[in-house]
BAZA-443947 format. One record per residue (C-alpha): residue number from 1; x, y, z. Coordinates in steps of 0.1 Angstrom, whole numbers, always signed. Example, Ala and Ser with C-alpha at 12.3 -4.5 7.8 and 13.67 -1.06 7.14 Angstrom:
<tortis>
torti bafi 1 | xx +123 | yy -45 | zz +78 .
torti bafi 2 | xx +137 | yy -11 | zz +71 .
</tortis>
This chain:
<tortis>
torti bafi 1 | xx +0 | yy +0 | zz +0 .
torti bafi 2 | xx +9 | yy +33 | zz -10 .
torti bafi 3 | xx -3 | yy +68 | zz +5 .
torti bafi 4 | xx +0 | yy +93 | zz -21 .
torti bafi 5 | xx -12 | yy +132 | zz -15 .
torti bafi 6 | xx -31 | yy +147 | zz -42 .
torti bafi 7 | xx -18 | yy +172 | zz -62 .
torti bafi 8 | xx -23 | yy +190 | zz -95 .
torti bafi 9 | xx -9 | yy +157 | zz -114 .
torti bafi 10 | xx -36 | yy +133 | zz -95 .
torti bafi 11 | xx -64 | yy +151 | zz -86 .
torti bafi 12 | xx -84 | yy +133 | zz -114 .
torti bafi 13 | xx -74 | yy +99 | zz -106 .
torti bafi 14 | xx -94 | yy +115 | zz -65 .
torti bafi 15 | xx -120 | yy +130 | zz -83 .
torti bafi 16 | xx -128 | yy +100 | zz -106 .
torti bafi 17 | xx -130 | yy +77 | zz -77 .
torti bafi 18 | xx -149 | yy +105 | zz -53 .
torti bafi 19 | xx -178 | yy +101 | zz -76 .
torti bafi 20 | xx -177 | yy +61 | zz -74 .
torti bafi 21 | xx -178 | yy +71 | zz -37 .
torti bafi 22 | xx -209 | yy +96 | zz -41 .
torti bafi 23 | xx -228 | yy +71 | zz -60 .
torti bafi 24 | xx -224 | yy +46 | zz -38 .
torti bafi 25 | xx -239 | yy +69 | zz -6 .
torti bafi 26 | xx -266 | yy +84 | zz -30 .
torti bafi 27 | xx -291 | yy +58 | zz -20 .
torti bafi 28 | xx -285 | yy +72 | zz +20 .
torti bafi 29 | xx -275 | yy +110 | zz +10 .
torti bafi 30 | xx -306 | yy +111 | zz -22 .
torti bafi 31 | xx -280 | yy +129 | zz -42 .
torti bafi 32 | xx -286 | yy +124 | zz -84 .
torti bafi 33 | xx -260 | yy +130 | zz -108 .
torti bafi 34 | xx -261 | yy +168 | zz -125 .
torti bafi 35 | xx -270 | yy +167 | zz -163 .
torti bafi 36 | xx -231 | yy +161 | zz -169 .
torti bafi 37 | xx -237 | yy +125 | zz -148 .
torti bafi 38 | xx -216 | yy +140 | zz -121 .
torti bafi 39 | xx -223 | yy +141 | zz -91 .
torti bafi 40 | xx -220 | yy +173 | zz -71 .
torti bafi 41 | xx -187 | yy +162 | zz -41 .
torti bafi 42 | xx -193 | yy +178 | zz -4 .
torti bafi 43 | xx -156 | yy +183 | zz +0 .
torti bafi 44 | xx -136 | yy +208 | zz -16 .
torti bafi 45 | xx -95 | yy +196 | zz -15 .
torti bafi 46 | xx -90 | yy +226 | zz -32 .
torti bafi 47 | xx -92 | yy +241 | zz +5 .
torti bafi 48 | xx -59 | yy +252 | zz +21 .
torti bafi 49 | xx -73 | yy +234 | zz +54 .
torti bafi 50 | xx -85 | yy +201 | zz +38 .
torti bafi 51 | xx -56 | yy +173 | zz +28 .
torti bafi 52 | xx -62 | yy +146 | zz +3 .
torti bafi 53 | xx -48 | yy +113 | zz -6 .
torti bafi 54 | xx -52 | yy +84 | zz -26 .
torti bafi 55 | xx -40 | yy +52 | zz -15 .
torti bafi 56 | xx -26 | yy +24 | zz -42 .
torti bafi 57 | xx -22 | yy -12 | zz -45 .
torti bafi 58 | xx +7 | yy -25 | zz -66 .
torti bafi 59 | xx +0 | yy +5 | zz -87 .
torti bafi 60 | xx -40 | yy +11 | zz -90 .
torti bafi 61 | xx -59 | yy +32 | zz -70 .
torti bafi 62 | xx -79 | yy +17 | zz -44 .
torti bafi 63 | xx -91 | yy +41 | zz -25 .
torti bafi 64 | xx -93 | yy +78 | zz -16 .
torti bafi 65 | xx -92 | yy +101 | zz +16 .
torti bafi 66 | xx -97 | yy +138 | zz +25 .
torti bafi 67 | xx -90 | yy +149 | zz +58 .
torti bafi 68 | xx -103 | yy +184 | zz +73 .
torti bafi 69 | xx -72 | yy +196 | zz +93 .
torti bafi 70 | xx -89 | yy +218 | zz +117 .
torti bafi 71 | xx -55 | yy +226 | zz +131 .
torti bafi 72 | xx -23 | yy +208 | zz +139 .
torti bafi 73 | xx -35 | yy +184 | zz +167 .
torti bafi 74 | xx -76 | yy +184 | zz +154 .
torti bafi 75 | xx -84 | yy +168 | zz +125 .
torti bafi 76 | xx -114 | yy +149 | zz +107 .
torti bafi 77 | xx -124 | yy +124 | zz +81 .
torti bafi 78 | xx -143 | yy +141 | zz +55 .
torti bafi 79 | xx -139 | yy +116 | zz +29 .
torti bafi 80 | xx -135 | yy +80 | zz +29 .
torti bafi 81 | xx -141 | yy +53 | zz +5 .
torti bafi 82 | xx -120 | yy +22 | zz -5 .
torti bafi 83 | xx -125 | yy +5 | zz -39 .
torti bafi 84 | xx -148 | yy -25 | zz -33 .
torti bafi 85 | xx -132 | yy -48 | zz -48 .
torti bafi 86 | xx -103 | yy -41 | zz -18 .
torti bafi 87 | xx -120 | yy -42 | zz +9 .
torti bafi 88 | xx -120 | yy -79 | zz +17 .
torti bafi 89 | xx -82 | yy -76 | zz +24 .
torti bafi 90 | xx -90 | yy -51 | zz +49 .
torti bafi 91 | xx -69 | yy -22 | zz +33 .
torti bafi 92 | xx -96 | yy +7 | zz +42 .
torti bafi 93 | xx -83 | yy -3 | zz +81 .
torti bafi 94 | xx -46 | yy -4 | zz +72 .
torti bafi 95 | xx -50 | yy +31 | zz +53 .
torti bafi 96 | xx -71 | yy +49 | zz +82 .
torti bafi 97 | xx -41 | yy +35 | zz +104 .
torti bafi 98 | xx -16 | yy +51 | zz +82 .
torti bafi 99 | xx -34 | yy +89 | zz +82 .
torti bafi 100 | xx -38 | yy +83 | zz +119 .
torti bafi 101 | xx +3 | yy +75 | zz +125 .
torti bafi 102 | xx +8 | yy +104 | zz +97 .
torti bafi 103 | xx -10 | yy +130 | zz +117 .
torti bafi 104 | xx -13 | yy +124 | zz +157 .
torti bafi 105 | xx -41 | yy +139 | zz +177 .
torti bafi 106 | xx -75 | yy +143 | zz +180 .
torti bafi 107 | xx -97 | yy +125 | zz +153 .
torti bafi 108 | xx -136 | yy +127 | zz +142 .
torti bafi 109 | xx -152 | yy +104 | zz +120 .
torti bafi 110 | xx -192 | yy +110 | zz +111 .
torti bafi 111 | xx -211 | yy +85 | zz +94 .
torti bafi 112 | xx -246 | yy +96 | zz +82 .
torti bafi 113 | xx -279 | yy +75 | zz +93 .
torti bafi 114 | xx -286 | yy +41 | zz +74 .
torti bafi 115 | xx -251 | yy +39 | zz +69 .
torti bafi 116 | xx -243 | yy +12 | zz +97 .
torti bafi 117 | xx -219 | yy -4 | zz +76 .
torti bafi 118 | xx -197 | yy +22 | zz +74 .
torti bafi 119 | xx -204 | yy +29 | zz +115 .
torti bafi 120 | xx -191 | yy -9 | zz +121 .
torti bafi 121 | xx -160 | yy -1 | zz +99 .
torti bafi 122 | xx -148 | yy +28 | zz +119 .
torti bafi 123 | xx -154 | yy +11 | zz +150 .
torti bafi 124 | xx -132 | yy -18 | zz +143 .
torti bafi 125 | xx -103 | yy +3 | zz +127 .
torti bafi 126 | xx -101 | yy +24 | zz +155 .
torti bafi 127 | xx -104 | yy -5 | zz +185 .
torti bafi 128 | xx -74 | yy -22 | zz +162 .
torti bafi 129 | xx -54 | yy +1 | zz +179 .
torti bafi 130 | xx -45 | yy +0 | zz +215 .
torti bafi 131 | xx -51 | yy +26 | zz +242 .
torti bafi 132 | xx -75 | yy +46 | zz +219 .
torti bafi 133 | xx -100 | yy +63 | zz +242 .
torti bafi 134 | xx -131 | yy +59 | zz +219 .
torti bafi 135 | xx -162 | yy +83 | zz +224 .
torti bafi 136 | xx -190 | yy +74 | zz +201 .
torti bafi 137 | xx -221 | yy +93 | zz +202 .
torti bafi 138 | xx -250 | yy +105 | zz +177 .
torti bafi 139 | xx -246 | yy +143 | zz +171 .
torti bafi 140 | xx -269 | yy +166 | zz +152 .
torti bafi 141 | xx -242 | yy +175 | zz +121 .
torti bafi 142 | xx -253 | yy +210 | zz +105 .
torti bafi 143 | xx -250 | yy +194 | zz +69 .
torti bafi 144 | xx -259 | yy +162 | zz +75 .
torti bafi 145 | xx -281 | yy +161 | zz +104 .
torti bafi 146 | xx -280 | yy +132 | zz +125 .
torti bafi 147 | xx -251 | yy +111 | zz +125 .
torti bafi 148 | xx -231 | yy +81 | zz +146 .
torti bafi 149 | xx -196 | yy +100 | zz +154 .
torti bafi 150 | xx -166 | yy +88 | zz +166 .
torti bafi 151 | xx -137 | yy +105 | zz +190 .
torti bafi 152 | xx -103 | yy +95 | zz +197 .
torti bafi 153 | xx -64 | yy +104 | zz +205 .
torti bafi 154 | xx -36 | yy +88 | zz +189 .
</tortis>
């Protein structure tokens, strides 16, 4: 596995997998695809505060991530999806294990209502590490309303 950050020679290899991500939540978020058949993304890497990555196996890209960095020590998941085809080798844990090690502190993952699957997910990847204080709770999100959240320190 390799962790690569977006940048200008990339970002369409992150954007072209960020809508296999979008479709795949549309049935949870009721997002359609604009008359182009894209669909619209909720995170703007373009940001100064928000890092991306994309995370490759033997070469492919199998995944993507966009991190808001809220400041040195605070950051969150904004975006998160792993190619399916990947995910029985369990690389979506081993990546969210290598942005954790990469950037120490205080994390918050959100997953939006109906998407349990992705609630059980973070929950193992975090309790795979040791002496992680988890706090879960449900939170009223601005954007996306209620939603399962997780809070640790690494």
């Amino acid at each position: 596995m390799e962790l690569v950050a977006v940048n200008d020679l990339n970002q369409a290899v992150y954007y072209n997998l960020a809508q296999a991500y979008e479709a795949e939540f549309s049935k949870l978020t009721e997002k359609v695809p604009r008359q182009d058949g894209m669909f619209e993304l909720d995170t703007d890497i373009a940001q100064e505060q928000v890092s991306a990555f994309i995370c490759y196996v033997s070469g492919v890209p199998a995944g993507i991530a966009a991190i808001y960095m809220h400041s040195d020590k605070d950051m969150e998941i904004a975006e998160f999806y792993i190619v399916p085809v990947f995910r029985k080798a369990k690389l979506g844990t081993q990546f969210a294990h290598a942005l954790w090690a990469m950037y120490p502190g205080s994390w918050t993952i959100k997953q939006i209502a109906g998407a349990g699957y992705a609630t059980e997910f973070w929950r193992s990847a975090i309790l795979k590490l040791p002496g992680l204080d988890l706090i879960e709770d449900e939170y009223v999100d601005q954007y996306w309303g209620k939603v399962t959240r997780q809070r640790f320190e690494c």
